[in-house]
C-alpha positions in Angstrom: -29.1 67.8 6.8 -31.4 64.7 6.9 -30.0 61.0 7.7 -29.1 59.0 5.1 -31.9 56.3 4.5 -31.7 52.7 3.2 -33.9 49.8 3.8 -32.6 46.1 4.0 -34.4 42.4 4.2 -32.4 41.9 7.2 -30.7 44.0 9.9 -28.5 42.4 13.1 -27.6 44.3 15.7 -24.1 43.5 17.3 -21.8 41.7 15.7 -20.2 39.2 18.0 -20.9 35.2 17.3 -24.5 35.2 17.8 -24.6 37.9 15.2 -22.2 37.4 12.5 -23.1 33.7 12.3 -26.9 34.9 11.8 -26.0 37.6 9.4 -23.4 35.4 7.3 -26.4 32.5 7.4 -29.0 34.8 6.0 -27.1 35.7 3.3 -25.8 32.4 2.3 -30.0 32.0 1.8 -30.1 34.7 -0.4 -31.2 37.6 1.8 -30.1 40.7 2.0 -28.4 42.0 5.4 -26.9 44.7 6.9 -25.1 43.9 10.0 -24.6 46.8 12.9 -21.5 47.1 15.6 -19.3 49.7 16.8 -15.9 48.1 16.0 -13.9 48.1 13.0 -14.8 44.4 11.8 -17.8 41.7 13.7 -16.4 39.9 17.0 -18.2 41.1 19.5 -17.1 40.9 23.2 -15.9 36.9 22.3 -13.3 38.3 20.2 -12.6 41.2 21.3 -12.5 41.3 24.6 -13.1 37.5 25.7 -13.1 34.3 24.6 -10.1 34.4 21.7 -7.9 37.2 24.0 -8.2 34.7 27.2 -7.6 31.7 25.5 -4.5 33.0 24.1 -3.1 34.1 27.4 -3.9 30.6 29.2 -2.1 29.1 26.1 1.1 30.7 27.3 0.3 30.0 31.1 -0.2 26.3 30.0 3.0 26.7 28.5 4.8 28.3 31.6 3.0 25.5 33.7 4.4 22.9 31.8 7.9 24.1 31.5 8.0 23.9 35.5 6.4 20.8 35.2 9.1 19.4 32.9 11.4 19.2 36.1 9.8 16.0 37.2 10.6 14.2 34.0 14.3 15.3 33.9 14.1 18.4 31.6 14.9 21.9 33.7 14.1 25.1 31.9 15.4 27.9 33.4 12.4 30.7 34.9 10.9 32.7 32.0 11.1 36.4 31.5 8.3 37.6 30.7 8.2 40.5 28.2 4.6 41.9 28.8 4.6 44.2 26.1 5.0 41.5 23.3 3.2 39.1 24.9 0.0 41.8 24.8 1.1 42.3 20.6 1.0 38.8 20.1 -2.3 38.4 22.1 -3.5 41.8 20.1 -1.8 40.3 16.6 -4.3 37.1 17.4 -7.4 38.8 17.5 -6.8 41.5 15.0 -6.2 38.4 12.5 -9.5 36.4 13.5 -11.7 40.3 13.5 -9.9 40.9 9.9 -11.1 37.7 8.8 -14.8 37.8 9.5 -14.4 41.7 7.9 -13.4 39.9 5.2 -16.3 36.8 5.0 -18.4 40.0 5.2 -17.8 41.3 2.1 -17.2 37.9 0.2 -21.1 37.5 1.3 -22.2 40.7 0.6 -23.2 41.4 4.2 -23.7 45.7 4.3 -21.3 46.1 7.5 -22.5 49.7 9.3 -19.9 50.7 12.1 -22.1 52.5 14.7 -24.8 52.7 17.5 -27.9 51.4 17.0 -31.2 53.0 17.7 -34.9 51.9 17.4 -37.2 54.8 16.0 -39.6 51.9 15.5 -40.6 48.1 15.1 -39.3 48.5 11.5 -36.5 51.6 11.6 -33.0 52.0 12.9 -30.9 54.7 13.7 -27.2 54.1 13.2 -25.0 56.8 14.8 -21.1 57.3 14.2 -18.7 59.9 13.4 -19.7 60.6 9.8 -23.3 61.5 10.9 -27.0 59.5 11.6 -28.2 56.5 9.0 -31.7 55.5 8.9 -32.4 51.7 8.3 -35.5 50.4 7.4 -35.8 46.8 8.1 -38.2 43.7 7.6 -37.3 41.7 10.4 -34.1 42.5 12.9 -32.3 40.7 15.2 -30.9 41.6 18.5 -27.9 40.6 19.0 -26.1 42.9 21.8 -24.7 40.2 24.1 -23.4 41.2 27.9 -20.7 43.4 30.2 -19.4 42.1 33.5 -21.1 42.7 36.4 -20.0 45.2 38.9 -20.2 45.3 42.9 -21.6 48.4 45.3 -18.8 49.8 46.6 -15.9 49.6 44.6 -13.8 52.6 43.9 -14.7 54.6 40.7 -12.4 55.1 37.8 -9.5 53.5 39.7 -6.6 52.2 37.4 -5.9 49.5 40.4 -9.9 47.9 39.7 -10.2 45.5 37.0 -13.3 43.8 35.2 -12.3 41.3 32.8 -12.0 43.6 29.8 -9.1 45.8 31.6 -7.7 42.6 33.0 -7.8 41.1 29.2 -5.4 44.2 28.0 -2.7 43.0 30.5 -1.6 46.8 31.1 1.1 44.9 33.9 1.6 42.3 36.0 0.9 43.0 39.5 2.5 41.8 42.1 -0.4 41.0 44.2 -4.2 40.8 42.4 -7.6 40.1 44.5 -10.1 38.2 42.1 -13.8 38.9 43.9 -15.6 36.1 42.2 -14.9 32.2 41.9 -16.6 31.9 39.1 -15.1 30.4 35.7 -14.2 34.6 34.5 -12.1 35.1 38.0 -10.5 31.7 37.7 -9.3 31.5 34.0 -8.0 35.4 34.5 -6.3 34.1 37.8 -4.9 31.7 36.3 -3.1 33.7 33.8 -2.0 36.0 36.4 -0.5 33.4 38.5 1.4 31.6 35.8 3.0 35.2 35.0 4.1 35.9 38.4 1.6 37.9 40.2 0.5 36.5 44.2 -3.0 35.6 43.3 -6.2 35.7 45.7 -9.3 34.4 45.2 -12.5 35.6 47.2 -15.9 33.4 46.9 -19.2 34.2 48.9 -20.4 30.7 48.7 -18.7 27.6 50.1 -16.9 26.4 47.3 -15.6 27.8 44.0 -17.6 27.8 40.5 -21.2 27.2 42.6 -23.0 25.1 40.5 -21.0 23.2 39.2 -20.2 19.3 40.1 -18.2 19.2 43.2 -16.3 16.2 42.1 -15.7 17.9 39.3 -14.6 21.3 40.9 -12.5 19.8 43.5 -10.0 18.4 41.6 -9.6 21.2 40.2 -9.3 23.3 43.5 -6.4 21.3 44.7 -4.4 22.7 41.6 -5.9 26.2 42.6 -4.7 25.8 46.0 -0.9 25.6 44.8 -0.5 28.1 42.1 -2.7 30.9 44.2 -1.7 32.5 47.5 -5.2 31.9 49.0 -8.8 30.8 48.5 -11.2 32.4 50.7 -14.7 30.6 50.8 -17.8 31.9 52.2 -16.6 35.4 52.3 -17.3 38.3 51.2 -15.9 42.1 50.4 -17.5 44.8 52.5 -15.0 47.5 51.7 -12.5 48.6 48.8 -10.6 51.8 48.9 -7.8 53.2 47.1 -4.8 53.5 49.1 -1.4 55.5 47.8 0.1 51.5 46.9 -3.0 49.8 46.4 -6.3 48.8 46.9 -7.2 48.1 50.9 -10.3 45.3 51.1 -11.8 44.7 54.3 -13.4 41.1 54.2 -15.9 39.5 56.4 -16.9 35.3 56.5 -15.2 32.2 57.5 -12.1 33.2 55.4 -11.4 36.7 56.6 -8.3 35.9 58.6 -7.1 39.2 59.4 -10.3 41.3 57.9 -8.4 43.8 56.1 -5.9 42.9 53.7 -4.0 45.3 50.4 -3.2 44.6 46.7 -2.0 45.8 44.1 -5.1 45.0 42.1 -8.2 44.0 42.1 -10.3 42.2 39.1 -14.1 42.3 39.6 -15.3 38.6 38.6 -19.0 38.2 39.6 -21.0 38.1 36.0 -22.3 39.5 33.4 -25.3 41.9 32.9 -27.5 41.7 29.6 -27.4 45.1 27.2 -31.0 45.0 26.6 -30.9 48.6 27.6 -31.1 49.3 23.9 -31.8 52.7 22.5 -35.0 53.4 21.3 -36.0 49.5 22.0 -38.9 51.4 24.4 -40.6 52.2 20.7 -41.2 49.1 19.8 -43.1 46.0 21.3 -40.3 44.0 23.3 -40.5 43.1 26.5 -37.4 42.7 29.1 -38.2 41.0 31.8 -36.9 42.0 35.9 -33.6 40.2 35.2 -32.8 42.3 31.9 -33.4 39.7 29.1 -35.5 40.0 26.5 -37.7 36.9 26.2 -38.3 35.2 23.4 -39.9 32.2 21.8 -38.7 28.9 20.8 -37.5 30.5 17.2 -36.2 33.2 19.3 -38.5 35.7 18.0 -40.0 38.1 20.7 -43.2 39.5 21.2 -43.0 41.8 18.0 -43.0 39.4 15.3 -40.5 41.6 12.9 -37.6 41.2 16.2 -36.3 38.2 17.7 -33.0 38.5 20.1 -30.1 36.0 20.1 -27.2 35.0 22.7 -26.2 36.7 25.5 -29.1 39.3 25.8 -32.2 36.5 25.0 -31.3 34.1 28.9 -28.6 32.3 29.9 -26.4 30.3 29.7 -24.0 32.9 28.2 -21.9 31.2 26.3 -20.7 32.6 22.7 -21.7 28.6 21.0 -25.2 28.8 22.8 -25.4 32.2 20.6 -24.0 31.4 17.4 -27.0 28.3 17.2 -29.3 30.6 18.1 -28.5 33.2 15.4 -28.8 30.3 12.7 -32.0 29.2 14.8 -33.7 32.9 14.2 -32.2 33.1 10.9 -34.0 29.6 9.6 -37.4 31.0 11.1 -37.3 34.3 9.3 -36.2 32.3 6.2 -39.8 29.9 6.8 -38.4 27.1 7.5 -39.7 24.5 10.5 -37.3 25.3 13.1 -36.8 25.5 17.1 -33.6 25.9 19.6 -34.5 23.3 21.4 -31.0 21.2 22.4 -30.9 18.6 24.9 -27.2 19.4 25.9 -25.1 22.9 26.0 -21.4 22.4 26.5 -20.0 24.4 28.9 -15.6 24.7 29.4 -13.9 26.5 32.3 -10.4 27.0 30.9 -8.4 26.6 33.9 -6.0 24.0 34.1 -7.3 21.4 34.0 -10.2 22.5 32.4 -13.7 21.6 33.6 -16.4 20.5 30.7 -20.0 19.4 31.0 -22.8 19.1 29.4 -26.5 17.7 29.5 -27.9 17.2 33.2 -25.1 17.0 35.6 -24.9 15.4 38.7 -25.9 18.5 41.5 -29.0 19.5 38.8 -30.3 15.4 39.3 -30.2 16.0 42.8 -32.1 19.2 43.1 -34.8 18.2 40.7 -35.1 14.4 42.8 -34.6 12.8 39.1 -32.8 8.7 40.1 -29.8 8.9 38.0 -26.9 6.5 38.2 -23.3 7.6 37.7 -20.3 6.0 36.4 -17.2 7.4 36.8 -13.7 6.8 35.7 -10.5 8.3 37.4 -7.5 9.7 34.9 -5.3 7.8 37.6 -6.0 4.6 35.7 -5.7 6.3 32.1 -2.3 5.3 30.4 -2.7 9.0 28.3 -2.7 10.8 31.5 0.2 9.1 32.8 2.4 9.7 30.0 1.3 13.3 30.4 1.9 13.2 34.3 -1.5 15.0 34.3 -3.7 12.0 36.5 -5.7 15.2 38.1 -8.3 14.0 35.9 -11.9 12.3 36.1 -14.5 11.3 33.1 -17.7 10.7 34.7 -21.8 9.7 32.9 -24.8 10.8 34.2 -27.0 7.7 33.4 -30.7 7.0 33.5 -31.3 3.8 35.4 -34.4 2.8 33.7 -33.6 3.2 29.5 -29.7 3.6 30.0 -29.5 7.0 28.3 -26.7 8.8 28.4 -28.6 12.2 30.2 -24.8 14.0 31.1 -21.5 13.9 30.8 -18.6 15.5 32.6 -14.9 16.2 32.5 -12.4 17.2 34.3 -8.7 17.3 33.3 -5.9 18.2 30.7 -8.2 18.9 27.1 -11.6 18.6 29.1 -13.0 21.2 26.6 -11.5 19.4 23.2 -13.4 16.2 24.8 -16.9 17.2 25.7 -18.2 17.4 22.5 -18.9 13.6 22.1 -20.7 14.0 25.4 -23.0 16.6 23.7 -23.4 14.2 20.4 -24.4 11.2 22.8 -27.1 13.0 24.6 -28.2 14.7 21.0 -28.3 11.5 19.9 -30.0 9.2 22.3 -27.5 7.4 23.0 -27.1 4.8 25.8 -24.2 3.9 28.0 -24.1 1.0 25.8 -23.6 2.9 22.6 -20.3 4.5 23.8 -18.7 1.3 25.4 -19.2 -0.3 22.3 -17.6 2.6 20.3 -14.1 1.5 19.6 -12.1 4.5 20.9 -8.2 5.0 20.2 -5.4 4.2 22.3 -3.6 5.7 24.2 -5.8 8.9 24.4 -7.7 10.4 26.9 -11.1 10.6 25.2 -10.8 6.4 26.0 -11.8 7.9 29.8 -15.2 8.4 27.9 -15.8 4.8 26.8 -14.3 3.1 29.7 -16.5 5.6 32.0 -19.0 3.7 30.2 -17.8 0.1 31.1 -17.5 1.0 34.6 -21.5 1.3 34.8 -21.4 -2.1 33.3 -18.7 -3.0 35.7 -16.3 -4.1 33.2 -13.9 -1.7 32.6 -10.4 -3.1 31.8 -8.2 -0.8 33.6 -10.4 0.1 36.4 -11.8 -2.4 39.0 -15.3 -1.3 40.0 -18.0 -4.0 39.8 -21.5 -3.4 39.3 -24.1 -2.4 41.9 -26.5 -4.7 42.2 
């Protein structure tokens, strides 16, 4: 029996932010799109299995944090119990009501939803494979939408229950009483810190000498003196040279400045160290798109690749792989397909490590000035003089401006403290903008909040800032 064939205007492939925001655009223009995903409803890895699921869980270890912390103030709670099983409904109950949702914006925009694999017979055919058979879908233009899957180390055991990548660790099977976290990267940190808060002995190991590489160290370390307390140990420039399975656990043998005694066993361990592109789409061979040797597919400014009827979005088009960097792309692609004048070009990409605090930055940060020899002047101002954070007994907190000397534009911004995430985005509006340092110390801000730290980071470059003595370099 031959495939079923129908043809659409549009097809995307994968349905996770990137996707469904390109499919839902395109037919708010009027085009006709069938969007392509294994899963019951569009959500991708984000919903499913990342963002919305971890967010959820760090809400309730926010929650646990705070409780604790409430003992400073005068307010004891007693310890929690923690009832894993309805704490994983609840977490489930979240994400099946966001998935059913966009099912249902689907068909309110007439989008043709096809649950299955996706194959490329050509630069204008699919093949979409599930359990009711094969469905051939010719297509004018498609878009590639397939995101990433975490990374995996040489070495580790195969198939063990006691290994974890973040997907595994997201469906909170138990709590264990010890976990290793290979990776101090924001993945590893934001899981561990949901293991911590729920009781399990937490251990982070990081080849290079501090955690999240890359990121501001000013920044990062006030985080990592939080870190220090809620987990049993940070080992820096270390690495694993061995995991095996053991009859209680997982034995790692380490090697590096942190390896104290070189062998050491857990419960668990969660596999933190990236995420790979799936450009290793079926069939994509048969058509005229190129991958390049670290596995993306490359793409042009309108994110359309070197055969003009594809273009790839998110994830599996370059870093950095961050589910909002996707979803503007997708409306990006959609917009050039449509005709109309149209780049990703944005000065500034937010990016939020959920721990607590949280870390946000955007624009050209600090350590990225310093490689590239760019002069920059910064202007920082410490939550310790912040009436907000005081009343929240959260000072571990610092607002800080990347500035250009000469024009006084506002080229980065970065946050670290209580809602860091929920304040970046007027960081990303000043750099879209143009904006000077001026600009936002003018900007009447409310009090008492924290985004204030923002506009009075800005009179410290001026040297005028009310509640913080720091006069101006001359």
């Amino acid at each position: 029996m031959s495939p079923e064939s129908h043809a659409t205007q549009l097809v995307v492939v994968g349905g996770g932010p990137g996707g469904y925001a390109a499919a839902f655009l395109a037919a708010d223009l009027g085009m006709q799109v069938a969007l392509v995903d294994p899963e019951a409803n569009p959500g991708g890895v984000c919903l499913y299995r990342g963002c919305i699921p971890s967010k959820a869980l760090l809400h309730v270890a926010k929650l646990i944090e705070e409780s604790r912390l409430a003992a400073n103030w005068g307010v004891k709670f007693a310890e929690p119990k923690i009832d894993v099983g309805k704490l994983r409904a609840w977490k489930d109950s979240v994400v099946g009501k966001l998935t059913g949702g966009l099912g249902q914006l689907a068909k309110q925009r007439n989008v043709k939803y096809v649950r299955g694999t996706a194959s490329f017979l050509d630069s204008k055919t699919l093949s979409v494979k599930n359990q009711s058979g094969e469905e051939k879908l010719a297509f004018q233009h498609a878009i590639l939408a397939t995101g990433s899957r975490p990374a995996m180390i040489p070495g580790v055991p195969q198939d063990s229950p006691r290994v974890l990548d973040s997907t595994s660790a997201l469906e909170l099977a138990d709590v264990p009483k010890s976990l290793l976290v290979v990776g101090g990267g924001y993945i590893g940190l934001e899981l561990g810190t949901v293991y911590a808060a729920l009781g399990s002995k937490v251990s982070v190991v990081e080849m290079e000498d501090g955690l999240m590489p890359g990121a501001d160290r000013d920044l990062v370390n006030v985080l990592a003196k939080r870190l220090e307390k809620a987990f049993q140990s940070i080992m820096l420039k270390t690495k694993v040279v061995e995991m095996k399975d053991a009859d209680k656990g997982i034995r790692v043998k380490f090697e590096g400045e942190g390896a104290k005694n070189g062998e050491q066993a857990y419960d668990k361990v969660l596999i933190a160290v990236g995420r790979k592109p799936n450009s290793n789409v079926p069939g994509l061979g048969n058509t005229k798109v190129i991958v390049n040797s670290r596995g993306y597919v490359q793409v042009n400014a309108q994110r359309q690749t070197i055969d003009p009827n594809i273009y790839a979005i998110g994830d599996v088009a370059g870093e950095p792989l961050l589910a909002h960097k996707a979803s503007h792309e997708g409306r990006a692609a959609v917009e050039a397909i449509a005709g109309h004048k149209v780049a990703f070009e944005p000065r500034a990409i937010p990016a939020v490590v959920f721990t607590d605090p949280e870390i946000a930055w955007c624009g050209l940060s600090e350590t990225e000035a310093q490689k590239q020899g760019r002069p920059v002047r910064v202007a920082k101002f410490p939550w310790g003089a912040s009436g907000r954070a005081a009343t929240l007994d959260r000072t571990d907190g610092l607002t800080k401006l990347v500035i250009d000397p000469e024009t006084e534009h506002v080229l980065g911004v970065g946050i670290v403290g209580v809602g860091a995430g929920d304040l970046i985005a007027e960081g990303v509006l000043a750099i879209e903008m143009g904006a000077l340092a001026k600009d936002i110390e003018l900007t009447i801000h409310p009090h008492p909040t924290l985004s204030e730290t923002v506009m009075q980071a800005a009179e410290t470059y001026y040297g005028t800032a009310t509640d913080f003595y720091r006069p101006k370099k001359k």
